[in-house]
C-alpha positions as a Markdown table, in Angstrom:
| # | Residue | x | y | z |
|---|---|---|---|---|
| 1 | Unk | -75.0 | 21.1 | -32.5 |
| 2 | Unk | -76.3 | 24.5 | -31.8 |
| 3 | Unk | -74.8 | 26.2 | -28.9 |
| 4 | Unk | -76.2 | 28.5 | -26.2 |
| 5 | Unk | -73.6 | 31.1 | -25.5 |
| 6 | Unk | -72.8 | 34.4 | -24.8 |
| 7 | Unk | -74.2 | 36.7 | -27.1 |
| 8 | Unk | -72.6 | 40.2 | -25.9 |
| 9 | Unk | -70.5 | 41.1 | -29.2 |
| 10 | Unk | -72.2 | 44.1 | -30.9 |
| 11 | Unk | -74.3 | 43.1 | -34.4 |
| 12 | Unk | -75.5 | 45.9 | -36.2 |
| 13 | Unk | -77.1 | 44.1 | -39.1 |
| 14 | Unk | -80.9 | 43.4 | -39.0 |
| 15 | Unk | -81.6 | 39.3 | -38.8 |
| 16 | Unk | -84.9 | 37.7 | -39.7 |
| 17 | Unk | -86.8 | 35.0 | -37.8 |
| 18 | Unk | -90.2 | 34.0 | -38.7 |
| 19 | Unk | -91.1 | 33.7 | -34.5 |
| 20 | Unk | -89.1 | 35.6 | -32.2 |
| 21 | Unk | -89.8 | 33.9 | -28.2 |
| 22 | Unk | -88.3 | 36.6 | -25.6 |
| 23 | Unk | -87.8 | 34.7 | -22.8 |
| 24 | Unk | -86.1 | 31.1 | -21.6 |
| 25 | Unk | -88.3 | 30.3 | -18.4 |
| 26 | Unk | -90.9 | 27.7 | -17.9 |
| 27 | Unk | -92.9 | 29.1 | -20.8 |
| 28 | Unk | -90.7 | 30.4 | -23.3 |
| 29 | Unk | -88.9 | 26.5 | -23.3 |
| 30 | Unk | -92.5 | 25.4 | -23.7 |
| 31 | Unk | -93.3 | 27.6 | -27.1 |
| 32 | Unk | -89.7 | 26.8 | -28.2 |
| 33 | Unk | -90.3 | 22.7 | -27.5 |
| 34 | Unk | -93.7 | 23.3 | -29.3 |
| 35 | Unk | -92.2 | 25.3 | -32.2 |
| 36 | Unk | -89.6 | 23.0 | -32.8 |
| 37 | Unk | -91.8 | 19.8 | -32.8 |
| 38 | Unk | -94.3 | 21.6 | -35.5 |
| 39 | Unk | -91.4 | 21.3 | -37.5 |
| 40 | Unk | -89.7 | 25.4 | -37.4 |
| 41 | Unk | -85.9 | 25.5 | -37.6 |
| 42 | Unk | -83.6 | 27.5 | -35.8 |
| 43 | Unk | -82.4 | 31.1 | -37.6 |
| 44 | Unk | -79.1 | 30.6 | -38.7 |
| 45 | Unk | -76.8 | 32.7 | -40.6 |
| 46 | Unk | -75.2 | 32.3 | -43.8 |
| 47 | Unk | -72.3 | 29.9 | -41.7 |
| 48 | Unk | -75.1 | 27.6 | -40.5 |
| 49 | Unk | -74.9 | 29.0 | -37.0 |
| 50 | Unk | -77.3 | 30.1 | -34.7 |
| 51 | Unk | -74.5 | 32.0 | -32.4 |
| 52 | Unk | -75.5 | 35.6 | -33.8 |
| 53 | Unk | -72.6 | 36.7 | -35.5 |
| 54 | Unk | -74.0 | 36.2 | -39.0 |
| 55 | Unk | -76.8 | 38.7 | -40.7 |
| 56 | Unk | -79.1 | 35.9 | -42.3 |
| 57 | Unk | -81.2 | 33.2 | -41.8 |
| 58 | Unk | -82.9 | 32.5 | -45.0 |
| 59 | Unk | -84.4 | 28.6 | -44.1 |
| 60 | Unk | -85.8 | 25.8 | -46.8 |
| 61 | Unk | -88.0 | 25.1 | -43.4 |
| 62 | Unk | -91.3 | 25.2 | -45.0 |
| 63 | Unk | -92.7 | 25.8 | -41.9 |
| 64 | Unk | -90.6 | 28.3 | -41.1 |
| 65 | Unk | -87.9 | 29.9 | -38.2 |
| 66 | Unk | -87.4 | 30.8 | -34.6 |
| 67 | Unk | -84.9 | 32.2 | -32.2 |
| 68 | Unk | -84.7 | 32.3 | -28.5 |
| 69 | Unk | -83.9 | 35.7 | -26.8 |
| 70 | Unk | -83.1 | 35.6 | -23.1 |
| 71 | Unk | -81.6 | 38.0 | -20.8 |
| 72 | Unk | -80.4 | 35.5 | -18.7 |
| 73 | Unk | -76.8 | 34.4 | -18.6 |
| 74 | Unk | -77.5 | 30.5 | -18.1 |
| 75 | Unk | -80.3 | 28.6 | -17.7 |
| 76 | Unk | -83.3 | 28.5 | -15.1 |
| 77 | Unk | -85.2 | 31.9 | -15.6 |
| 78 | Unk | -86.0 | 33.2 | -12.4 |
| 79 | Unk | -85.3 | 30.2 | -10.5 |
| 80 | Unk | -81.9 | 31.2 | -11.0 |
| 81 | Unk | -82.2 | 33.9 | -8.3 |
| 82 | Unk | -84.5 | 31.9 | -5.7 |
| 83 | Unk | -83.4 | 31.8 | -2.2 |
| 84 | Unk | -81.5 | 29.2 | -1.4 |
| 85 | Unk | -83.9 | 28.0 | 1.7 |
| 86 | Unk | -86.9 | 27.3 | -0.7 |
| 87 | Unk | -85.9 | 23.5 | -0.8 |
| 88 | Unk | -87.5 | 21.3 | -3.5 |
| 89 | Unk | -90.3 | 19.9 | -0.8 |
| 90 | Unk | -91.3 | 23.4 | -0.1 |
| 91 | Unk | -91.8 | 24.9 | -3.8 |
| 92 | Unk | -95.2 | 25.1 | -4.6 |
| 93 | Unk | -95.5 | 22.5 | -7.5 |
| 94 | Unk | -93.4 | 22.7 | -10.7 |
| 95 | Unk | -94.8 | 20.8 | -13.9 |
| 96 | Unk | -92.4 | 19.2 | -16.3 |
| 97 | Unk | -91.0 | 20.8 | -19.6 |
| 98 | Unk | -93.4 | 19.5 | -22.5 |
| 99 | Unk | -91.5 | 16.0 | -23.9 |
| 100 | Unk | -88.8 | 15.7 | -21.0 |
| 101 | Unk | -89.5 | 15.0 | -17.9 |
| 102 | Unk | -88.0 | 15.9 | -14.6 |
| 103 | Unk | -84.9 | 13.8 | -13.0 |
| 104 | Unk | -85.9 | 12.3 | -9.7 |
| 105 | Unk | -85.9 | 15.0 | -7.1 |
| 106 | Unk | -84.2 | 15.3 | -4.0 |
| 107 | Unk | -86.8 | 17.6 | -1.7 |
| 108 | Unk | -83.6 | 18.8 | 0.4 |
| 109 | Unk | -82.1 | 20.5 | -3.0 |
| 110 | Unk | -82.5 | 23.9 | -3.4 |
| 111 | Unk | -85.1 | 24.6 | -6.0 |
| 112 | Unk | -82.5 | 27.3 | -7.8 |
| 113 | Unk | -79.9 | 24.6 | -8.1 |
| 114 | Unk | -82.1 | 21.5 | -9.0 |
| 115 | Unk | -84.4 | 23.4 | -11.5 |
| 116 | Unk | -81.5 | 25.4 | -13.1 |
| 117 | Unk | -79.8 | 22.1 | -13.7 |
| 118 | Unk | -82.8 | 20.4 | -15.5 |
| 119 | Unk | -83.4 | 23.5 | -17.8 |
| 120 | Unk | -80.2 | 23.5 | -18.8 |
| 121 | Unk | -80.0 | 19.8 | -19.8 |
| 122 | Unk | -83.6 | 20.4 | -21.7 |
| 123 | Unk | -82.1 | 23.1 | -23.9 |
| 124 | Unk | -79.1 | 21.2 | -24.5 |
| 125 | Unk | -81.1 | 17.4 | -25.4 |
| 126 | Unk | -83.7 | 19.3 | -27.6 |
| 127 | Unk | -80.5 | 22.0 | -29.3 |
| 128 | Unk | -82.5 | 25.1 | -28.4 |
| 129 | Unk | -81.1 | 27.9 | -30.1 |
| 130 | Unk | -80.9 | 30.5 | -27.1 |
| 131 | Unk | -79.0 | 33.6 | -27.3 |
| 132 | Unk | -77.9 | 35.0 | -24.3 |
| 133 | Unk | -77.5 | 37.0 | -22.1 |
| 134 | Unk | -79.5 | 38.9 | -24.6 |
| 135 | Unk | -82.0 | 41.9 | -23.5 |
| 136 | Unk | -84.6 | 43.5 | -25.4 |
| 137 | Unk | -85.3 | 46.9 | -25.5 |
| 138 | Unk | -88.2 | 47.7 | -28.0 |
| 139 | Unk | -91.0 | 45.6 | -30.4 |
| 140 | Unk | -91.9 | 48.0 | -32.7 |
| 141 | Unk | -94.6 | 47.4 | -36.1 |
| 142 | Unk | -92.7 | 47.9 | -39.3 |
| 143 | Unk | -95.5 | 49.8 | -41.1 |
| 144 | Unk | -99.1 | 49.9 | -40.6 |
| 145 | Unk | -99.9 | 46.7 | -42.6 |
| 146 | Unk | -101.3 | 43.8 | -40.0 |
| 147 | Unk | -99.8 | 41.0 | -42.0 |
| 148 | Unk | -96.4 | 42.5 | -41.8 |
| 149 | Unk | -93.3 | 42.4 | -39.8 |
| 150 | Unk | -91.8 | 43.2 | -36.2 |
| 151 | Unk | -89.0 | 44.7 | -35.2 |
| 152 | Unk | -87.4 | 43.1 | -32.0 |
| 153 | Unk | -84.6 | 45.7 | -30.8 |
| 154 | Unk | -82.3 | 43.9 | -28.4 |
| 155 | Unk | -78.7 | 44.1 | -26.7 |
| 156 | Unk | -77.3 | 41.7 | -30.0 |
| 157 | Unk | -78.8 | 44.0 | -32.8 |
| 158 | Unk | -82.6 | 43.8 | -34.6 |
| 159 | Unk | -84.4 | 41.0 | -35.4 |
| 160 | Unk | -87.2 | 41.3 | -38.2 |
| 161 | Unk | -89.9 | 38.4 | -37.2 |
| 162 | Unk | -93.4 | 37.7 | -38.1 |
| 163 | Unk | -94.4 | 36.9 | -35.1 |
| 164 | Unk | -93.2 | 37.7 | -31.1 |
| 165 | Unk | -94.1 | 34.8 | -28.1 |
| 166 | Unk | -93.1 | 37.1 | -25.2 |
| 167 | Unk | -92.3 | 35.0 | -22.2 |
| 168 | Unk | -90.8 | 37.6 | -20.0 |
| 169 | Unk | -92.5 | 36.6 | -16.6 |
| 170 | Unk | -91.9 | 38.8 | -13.6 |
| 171 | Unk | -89.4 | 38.4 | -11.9 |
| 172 | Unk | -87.6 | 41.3 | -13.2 |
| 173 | Unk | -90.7 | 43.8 | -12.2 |
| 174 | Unk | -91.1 | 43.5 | -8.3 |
| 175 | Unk | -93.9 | 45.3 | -7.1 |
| 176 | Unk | -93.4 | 48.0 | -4.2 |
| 177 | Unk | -96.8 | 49.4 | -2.6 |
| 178 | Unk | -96.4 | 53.3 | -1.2 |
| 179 | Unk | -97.1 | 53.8 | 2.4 |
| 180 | Unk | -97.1 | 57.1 | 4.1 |
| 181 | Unk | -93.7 | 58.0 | 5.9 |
| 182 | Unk | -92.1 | 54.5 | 4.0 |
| 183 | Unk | -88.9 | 56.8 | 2.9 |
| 184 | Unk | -88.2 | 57.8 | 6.6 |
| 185 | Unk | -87.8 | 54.3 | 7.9 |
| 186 | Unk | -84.4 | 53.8 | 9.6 |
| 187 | Unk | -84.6 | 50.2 | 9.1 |
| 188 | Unk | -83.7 | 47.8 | 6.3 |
| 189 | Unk | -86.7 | 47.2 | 3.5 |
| 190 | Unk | -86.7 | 44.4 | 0.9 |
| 191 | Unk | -88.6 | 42.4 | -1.4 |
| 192 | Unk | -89.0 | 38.7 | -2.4 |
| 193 | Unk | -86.9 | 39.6 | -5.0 |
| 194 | Unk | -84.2 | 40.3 | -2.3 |
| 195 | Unk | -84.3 | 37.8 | 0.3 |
| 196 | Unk | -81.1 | 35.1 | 0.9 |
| 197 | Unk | -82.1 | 33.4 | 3.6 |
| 198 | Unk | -83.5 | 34.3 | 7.5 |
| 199 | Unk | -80.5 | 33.9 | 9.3 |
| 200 | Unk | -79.9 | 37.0 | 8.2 |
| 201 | Unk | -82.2 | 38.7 | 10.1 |
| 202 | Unk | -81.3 | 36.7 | 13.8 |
| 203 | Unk | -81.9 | 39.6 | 16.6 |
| 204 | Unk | -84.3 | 41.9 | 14.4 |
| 205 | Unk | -88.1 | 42.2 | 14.5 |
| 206 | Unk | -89.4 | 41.5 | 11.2 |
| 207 | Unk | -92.3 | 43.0 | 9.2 |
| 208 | Unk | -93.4 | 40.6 | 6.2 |
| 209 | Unk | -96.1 | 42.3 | 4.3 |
| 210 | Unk | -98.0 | 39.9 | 2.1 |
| 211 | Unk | -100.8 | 37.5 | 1.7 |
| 212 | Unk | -99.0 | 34.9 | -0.5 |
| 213 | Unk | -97.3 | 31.7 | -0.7 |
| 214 | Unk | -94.3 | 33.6 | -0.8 |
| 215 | Unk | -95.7 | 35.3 | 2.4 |
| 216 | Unk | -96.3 | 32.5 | 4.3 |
| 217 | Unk | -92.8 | 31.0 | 3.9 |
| 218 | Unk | -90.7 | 33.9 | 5.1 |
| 219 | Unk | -92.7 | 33.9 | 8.5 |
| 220 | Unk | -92.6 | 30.0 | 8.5 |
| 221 | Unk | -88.8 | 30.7 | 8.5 |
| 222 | Unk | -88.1 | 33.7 | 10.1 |
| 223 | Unk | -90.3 | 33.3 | 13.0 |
| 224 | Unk | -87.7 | 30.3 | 13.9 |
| 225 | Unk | -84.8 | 32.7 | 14.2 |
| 226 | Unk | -86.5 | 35.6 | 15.3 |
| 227 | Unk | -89.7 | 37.7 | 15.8 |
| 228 | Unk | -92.5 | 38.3 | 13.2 |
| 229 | Unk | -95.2 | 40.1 | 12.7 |
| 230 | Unk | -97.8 | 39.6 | 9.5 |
| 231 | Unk | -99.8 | 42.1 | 7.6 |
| 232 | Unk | -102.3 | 41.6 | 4.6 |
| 233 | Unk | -104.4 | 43.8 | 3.3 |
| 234 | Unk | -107.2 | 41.2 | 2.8 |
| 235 | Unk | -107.7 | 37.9 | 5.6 |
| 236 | Unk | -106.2 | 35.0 | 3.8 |
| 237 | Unk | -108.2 | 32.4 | 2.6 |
| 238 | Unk | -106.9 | 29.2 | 3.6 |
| 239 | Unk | -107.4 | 25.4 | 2.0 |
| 240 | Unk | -107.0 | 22.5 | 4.0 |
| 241 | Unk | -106.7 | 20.3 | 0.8 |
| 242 | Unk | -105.5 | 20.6 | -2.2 |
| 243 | Unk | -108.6 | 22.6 | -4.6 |
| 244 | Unk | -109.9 | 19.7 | -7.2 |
| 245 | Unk | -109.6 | 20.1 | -11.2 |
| 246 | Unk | -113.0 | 21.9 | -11.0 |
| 247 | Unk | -112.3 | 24.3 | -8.3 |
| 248 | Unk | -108.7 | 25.0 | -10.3 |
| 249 | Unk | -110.6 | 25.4 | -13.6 |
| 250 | Unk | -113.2 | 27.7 | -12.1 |
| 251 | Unk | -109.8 | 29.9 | -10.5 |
| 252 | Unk | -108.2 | 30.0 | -14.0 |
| 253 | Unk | -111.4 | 31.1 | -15.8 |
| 254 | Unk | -111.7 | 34.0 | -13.0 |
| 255 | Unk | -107.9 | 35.0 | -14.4 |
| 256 | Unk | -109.0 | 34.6 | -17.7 |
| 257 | Unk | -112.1 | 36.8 | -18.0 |
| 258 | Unk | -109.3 | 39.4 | -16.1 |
| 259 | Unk | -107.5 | 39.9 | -19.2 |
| 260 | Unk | -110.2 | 39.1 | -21.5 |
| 261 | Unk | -111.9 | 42.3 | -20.3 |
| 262 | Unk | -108.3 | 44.5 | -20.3 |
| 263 | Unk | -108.0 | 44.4 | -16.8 |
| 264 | Unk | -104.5 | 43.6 | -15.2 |
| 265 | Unk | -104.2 | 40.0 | -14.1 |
| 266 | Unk | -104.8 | 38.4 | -10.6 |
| 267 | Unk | -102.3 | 35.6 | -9.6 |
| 268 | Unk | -104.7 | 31.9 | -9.8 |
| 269 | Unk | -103.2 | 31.7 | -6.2 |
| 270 | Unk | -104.9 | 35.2 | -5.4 |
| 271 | Unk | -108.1 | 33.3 | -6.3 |
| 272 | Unk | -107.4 | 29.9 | -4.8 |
| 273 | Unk | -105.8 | 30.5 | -1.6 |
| 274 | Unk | -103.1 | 29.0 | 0.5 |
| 275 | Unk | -102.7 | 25.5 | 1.7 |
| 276 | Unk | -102.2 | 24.6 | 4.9 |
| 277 | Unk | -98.8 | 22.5 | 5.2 |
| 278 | Unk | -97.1 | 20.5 | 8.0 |
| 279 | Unk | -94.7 | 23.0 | 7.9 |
| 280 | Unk | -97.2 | 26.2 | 8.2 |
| 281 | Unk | -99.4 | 24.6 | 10.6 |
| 282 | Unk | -96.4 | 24.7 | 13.2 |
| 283 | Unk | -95.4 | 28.1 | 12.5 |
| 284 | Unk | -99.2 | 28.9 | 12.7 |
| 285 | Unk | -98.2 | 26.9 | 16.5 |
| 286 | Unk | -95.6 | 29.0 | 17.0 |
| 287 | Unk | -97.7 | 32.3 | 16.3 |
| 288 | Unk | -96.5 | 32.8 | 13.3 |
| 289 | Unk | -99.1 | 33.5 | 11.1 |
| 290 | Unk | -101.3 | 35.6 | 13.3 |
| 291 | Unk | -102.8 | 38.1 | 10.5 |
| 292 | Unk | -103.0 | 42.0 | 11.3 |
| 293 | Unk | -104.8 | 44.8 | 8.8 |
| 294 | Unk | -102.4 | 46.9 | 7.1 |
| 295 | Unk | -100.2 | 49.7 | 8.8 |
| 296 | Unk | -102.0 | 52.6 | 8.0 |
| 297 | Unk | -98.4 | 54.7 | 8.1 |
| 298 | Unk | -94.4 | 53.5 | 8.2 |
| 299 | Unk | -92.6 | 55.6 | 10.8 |
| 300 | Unk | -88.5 | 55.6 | 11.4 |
| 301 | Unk | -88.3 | 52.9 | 14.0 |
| 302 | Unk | -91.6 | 51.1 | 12.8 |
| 303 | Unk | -95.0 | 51.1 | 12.0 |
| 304 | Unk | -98.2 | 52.8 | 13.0 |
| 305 | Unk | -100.9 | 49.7 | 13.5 |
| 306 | Unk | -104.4 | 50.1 | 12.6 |
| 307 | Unk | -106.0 | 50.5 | 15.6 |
| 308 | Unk | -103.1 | 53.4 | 16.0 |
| 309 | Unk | -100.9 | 51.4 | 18.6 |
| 310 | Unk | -97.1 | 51.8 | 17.2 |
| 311 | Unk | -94.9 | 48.3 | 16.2 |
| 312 | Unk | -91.3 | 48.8 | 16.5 |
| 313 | Unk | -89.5 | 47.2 | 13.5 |
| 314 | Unk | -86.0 | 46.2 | 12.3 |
| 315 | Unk | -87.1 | 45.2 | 9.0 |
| 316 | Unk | -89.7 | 45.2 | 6.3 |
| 317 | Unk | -90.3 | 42.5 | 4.2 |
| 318 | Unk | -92.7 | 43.5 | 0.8 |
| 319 | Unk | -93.6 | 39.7 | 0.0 |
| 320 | Unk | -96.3 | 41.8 | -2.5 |
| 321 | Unk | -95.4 | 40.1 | -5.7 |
| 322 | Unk | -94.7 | 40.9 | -9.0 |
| 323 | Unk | -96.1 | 42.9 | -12.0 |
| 324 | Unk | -95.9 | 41.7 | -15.7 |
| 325 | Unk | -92.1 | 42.7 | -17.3 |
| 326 | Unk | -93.6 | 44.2 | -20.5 |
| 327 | Unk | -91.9 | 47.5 | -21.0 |
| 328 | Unk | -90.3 | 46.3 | -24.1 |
| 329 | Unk | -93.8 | 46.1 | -25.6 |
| 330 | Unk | -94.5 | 50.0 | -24.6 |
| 331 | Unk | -94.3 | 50.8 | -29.0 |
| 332 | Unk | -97.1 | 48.4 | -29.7 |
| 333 | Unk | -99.8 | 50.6 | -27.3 |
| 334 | Unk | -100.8 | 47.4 | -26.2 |
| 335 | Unk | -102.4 | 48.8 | -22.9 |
| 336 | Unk | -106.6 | 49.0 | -22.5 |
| 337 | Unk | -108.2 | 51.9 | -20.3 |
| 338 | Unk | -108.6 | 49.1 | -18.0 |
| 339 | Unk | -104.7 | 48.9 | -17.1 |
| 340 | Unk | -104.2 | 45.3 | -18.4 |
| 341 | Unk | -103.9 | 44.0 | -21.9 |
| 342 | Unk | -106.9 | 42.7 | -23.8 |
| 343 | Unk | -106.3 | 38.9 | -24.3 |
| 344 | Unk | -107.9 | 36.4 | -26.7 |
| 345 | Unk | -106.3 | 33.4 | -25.7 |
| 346 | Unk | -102.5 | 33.8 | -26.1 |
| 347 | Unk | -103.2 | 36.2 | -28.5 |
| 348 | Unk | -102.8 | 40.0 | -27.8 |
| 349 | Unk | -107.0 | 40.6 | -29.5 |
| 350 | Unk | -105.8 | 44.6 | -30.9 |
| 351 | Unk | -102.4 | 42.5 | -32.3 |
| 352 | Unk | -102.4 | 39.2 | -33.2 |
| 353 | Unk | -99.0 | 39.1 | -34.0 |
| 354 | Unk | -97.9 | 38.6 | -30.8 |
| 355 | Unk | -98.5 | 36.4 | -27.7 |
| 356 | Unk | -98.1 | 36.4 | -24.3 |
| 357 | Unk | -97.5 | 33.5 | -22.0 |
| 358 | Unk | -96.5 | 33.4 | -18.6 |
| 359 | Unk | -99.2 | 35.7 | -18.4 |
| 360 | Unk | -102.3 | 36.4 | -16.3 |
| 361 | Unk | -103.8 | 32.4 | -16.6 |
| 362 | Unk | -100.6 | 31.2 | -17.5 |
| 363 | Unk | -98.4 | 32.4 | -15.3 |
| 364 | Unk | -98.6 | 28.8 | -13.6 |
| 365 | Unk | -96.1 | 26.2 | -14.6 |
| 366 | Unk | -98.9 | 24.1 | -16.0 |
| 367 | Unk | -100.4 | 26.8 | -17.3 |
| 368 | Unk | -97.2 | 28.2 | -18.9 |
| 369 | Unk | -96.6 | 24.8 | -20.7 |
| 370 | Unk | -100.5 | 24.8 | -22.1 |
| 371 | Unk | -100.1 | 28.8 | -23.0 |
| 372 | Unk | -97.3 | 27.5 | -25.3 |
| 373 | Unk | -98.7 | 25.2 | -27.1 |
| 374 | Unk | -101.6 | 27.5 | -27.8 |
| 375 | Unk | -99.2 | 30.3 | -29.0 |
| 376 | Unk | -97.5 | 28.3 | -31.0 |
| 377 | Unk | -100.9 | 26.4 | -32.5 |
| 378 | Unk | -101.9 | 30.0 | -33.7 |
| 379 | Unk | -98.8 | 31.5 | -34.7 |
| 380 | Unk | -98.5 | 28.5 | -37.1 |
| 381 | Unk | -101.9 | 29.3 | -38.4 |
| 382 | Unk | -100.7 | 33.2 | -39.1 |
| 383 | Unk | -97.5 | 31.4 | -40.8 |
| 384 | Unk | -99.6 | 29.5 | -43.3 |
| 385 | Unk | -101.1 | 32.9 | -44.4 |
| 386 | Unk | -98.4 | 34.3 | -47.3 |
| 387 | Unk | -96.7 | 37.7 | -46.6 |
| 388 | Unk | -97.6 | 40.0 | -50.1 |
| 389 | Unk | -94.4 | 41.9 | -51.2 |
């Protein structure tokens, strides 16, 4: 059986793979799942390994190979580091891994624990080969010839692969507006990415700046402990049922034409709006979610309000979401004037070698499942094409 472990020993020698996935969340399992079912083997050495201490993987796979880079060190992507009070009933929907469903769920489990668990037993009953904790640094084009190879650079030596499926997410790329004065704040600030839990901030008067789901949770919480206040930039649109398959369609295509165009991606939540819950309609009760424009300036014991009244604060909370982690890609010149990356499909249109899921219209968990599929539907398509000597 192949083994996911610890992949820290230094190899020097360049491997090959025919698809190289970077990434074991949501979507990278889904490209892997799909990748495997078309029939691709796992790169393995010379030993029959896929534990990346050997310097082949020469395959009789006529479809070909794949690997599994994540810089995690288990399972569970960025689930891994959600806070612990986002209970299962809270999370905001979580579609199963293509072929194996979810266990039953207990809604008082915390999402980090229960979703951690059932990636890890996915890897294991399908023998994914994932190395980890393995980072990548660079994807770099061999030569100039569009039917040749990729370099992947990582933290466990080069891989040579005709084809990349990035599935990087996030998670790792929080993203911090700039506000006048921010830097003199005496206070504590954080980000999603930071927060444990809101007992932490008993006593304190709490800024959460944000107009998402993530938002809306961290005042549904906090405000039980302690006082809030909320800013957006835009009024929220709320939902007082859940949006049908055509609204949702109509949402994604919005996304879509986004990155079709070069532009950087929306969330689909951006476009669909929030839902009102049991839960949010009490903290709405409570006062929770009363909305205020933006601070026009952060000051060192608060906040200067629109309307130029001052808002003493103990903390700030950026709930302001995330940008795509695609640094690694920086070699490729990927980037349109537009900011965003010009998208056919999966497909990265200026190099078809690569695809990107998790990304833009498939940054959902249904979405990241479909996105795989398609990646790996065209990748094959690309395999099927002979490499000329």
């Amino acid at each position: 059986m192949l083994s996911t472990r610890a992949a820290d020993e230094p190899v020097a020698a360049l491997r090959t793979a025919d698809v190289v996935v970077i990434g074991a969340g949501q979507a990278g399992l889904s490209a892997a799942y799909h990748l495997r079912r078309r029939g691709l083997v796992p790169a393995t050495d010379a030993a029959g390994s896929a534990d990346g201490s050997g310097t082949g993987s020469t395959t009789d796979s006529a479809a070909g190979s794949y690997i599994v880079l994540d810089a995690e060190p288990g399972p569970g992507g960025a689930w891994r580091h959600r806070w612990q009070s986002l209970r299962m009933a809270t999370v905001n929907g979580i579609s199963d891994l293509p072929g194996i469903a979810q266990p039953e769920v207990d809604p008082d489990e915390p999402s980090s624990a229960f979703l951690t668990r059932y990636f890890g037993d996915y890897e294991r009953q399908l023998d994914l080969p994932i190395l980890r904790p393995v980072t990548v640094s660079a994807v770099r084009r061999d030569d100039d010839d569009p039917n040749g190879r990729l370099t992947v650079e990582s933290s466990a030596g080069p891989w040579s692969a005709r084809a990349v499926i990035n599935a990087t997410g996030t998670w790792t790329r929080p993203f911090w507006p700039v506000y006048p004065g921010q830097f003199t704040f005496l206070g504590r600030q954080l980000h999603t990415k930071d927060y444990v839990a809101a007992s932490e901030f008993a006593g304190q008067h709490v800024v959460v700046v944000g107009g998402g789901i993530s938002a809306v949770q961290f005042l549904d919480e906090i405000s039980k402990v302690t006082s809030t206040t909320w800013f957006t930039r835009r009024e929220p649109v709320w939902r007082d049922d859940e949006f049908d398959h055509r609204a949702g369609h109509d949402a994604v295509a919005l996304v879509e034409e986004r990155v079709r165009q070069g532009l950087p991606p929306q969330s689909v939540v951006s476009v669909t709006g929030l839902l009102w819950t049991p839960a949010l309609r009490a903290a709405a009760e409570r006062g929770a979610l009363e909305r205020h424009p933006m601070f026009t300036a952060v000051e060192p014991d608060g906040v200067r309000m629109a309307d130029g009244s001052f808002l003493r604060a103990d903390v700030i909370l950026w709930a302001t979401g995330f940008r795509a982690a695609l640094d690694h890609l920086a070699p490729l010149h990927l980037r349109a004037p537009g900011g965003g990356i010009v998208m056919d499909g999966t497909q990265v249109a200026a190099e078809p070698r690569v695809h990107l899921i998790g990304y833009g219209p498939s940054s959902s968990t249904i979405g990241a499942n479909r996105a795989g599929r398609a990646a790996v539907g065209g990748i094959l398509k690309r395999l099927a094409t002979p490499v000329v000597a």
